[in-house]
C-alpha positions in Angstrom: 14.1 41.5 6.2 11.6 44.2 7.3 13.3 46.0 4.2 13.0 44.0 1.9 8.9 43.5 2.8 8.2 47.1 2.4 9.9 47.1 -1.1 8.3 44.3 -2.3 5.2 45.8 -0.8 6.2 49.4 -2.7 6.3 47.3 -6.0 3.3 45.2 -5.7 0.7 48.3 -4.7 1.2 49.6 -9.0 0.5 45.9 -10.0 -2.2 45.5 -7.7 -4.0 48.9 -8.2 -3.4 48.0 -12.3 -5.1 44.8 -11.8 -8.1 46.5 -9.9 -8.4 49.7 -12.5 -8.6 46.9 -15.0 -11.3 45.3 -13.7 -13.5 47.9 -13.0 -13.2 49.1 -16.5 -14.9 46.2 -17.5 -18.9 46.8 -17.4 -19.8 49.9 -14.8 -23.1 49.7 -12.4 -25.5 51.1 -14.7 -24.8 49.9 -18.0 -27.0 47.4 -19.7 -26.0 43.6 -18.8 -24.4 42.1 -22.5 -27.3 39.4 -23.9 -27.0 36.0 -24.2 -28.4 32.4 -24.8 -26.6 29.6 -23.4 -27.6 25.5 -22.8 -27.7 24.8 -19.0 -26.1 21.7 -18.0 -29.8 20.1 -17.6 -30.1 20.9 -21.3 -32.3 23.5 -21.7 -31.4 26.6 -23.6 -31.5 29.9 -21.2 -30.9 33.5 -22.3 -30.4 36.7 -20.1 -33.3 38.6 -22.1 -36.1 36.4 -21.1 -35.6 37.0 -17.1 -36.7 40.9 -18.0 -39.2 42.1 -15.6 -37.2 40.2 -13.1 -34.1 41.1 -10.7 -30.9 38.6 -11.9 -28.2 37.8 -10.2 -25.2 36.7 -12.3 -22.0 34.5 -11.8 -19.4 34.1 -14.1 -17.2 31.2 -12.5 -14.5 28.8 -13.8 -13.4 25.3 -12.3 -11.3 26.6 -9.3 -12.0 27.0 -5.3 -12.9 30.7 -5.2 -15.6 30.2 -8.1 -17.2 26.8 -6.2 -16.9 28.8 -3.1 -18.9 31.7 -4.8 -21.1 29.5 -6.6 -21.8 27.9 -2.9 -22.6 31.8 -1.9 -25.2 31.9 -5.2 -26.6 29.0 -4.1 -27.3 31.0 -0.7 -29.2 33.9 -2.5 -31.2 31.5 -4.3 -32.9 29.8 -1.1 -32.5 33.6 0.6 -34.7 34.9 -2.8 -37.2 32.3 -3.3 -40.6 33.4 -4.4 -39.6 37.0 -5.0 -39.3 38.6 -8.7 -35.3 37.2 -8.7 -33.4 34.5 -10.7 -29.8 33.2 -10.1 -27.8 32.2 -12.9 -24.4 30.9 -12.8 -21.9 30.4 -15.8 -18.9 28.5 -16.3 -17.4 30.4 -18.5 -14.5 29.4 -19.2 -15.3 26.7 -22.0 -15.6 23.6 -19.8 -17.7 21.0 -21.0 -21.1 19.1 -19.6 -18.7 16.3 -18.2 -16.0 18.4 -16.2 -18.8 21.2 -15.1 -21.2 18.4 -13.9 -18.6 16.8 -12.0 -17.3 20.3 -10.5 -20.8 20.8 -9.4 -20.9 17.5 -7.6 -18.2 18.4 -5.2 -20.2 21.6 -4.4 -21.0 21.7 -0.1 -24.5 22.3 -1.1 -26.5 21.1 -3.9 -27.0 23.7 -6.8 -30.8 24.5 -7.9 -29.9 27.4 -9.8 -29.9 27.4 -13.4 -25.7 26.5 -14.2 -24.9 27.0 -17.3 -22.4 25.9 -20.3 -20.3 28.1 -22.4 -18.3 26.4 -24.6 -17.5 29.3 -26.9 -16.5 31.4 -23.8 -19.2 33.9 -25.2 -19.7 35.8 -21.3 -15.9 35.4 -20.7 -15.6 37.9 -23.9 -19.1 40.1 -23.1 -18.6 40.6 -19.4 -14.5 40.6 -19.6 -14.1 37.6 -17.4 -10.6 35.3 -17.5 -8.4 37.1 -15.1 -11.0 38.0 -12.7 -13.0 35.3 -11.6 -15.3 34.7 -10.2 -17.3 37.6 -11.0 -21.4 38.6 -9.4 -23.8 40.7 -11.2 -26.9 41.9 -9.8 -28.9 43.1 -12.8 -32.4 44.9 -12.1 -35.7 44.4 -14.2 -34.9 46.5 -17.6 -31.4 44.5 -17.9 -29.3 47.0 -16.1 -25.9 46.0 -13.9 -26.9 47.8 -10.7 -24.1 46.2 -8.8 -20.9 44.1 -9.5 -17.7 42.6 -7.4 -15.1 40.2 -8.5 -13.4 37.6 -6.5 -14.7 35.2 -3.3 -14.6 38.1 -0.7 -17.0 39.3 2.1 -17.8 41.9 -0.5 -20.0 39.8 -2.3 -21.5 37.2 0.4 -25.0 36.2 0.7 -25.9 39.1 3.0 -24.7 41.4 0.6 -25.6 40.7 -2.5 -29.4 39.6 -1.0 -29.2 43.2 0.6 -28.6 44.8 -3.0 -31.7 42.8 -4.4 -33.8 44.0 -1.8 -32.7 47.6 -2.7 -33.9 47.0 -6.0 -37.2 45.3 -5.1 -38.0 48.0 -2.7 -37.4 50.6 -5.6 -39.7 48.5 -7.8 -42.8 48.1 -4.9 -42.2 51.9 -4.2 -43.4 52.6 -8.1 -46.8 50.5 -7.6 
């Protein structure tokens, strides 16, 4: 038995470091964030170029645990960030419509206040290579920037963290005043 664990360990290390090479090759901390314009399920029309000037942070999510779970986290940031030069956006990206989305937000532990919006055409699926690796968190500084990504539900991107890296970046703005 203890065998056969290490050689299916032996063969799932390649997949799993394929998987992650993959998804890093996707958008790269300093590359400018893909623009788009996108109806939030409230009904207004958002798009990612009129939060210039501001600090965003970004979540691509599906309908599945990990993205409520993450979207939960978002929710976090929001009330952590409130007041300062930041907005939180989520996405469902993955083409769900106002009905399904609206009733995935309802099971939600915590009430989303955060702009959530619809993509029908999976248009940020496509820009920020989505699909396999969901949910996804972009922090995006005031010029439209990625300054810091992670994929998945995982300590790495937890309220703490992602607040910390928005600090970082308000810091550096204050510091030019």
């Amino acid at each position: 038995m203890k065998r056969l664990v290490s050689i299916l360990s032996l063969l799932l290390i390649p997949v799993l470091a394929a998987q992650l090479a993959a998804a890093a090759g996707f958008f790269k901390v300093g590359e400018k964030a893909p623009a788009f314009t996108l109806t939030a399920i409230t009904g207004e029309t958002v798009g990612l170029e009129s939060y210039k000037g501001k600090i965003v942070v970004l979540g691509l999510f599906h309908i599945c645990d990990p993205c409520m779970m993450q979207g939960t986290t978002l929710q976090k940031v929001s009330e952590m960030t409130k007041g300062k030069e930041v907005a939180v956006l989520g996405v469902n990206s993955a083409g769900n419509g106002k009905k399904e989305v609206g009733e995935f937000l309802a099971a939600f532990p915590a009430k989303v206040t955060y702009p959530y919006l619809l993509d029908p055409g999976k248009v940020t699926d496509k820009l920020y290579g989505g699909g396999k690796f969901i949910p996804n968190v972009y922090v995006i500084d005031q010029q439209g920037v990625i300054r810091w990504q992670r994929v998945g539900n995982m300590d790495l991107a937890g309220a703490e963290v992602i607040v910390a890296e928005v600090e970082k970046l308000l810091a550096g703005a204050n510091s030019k005043m």
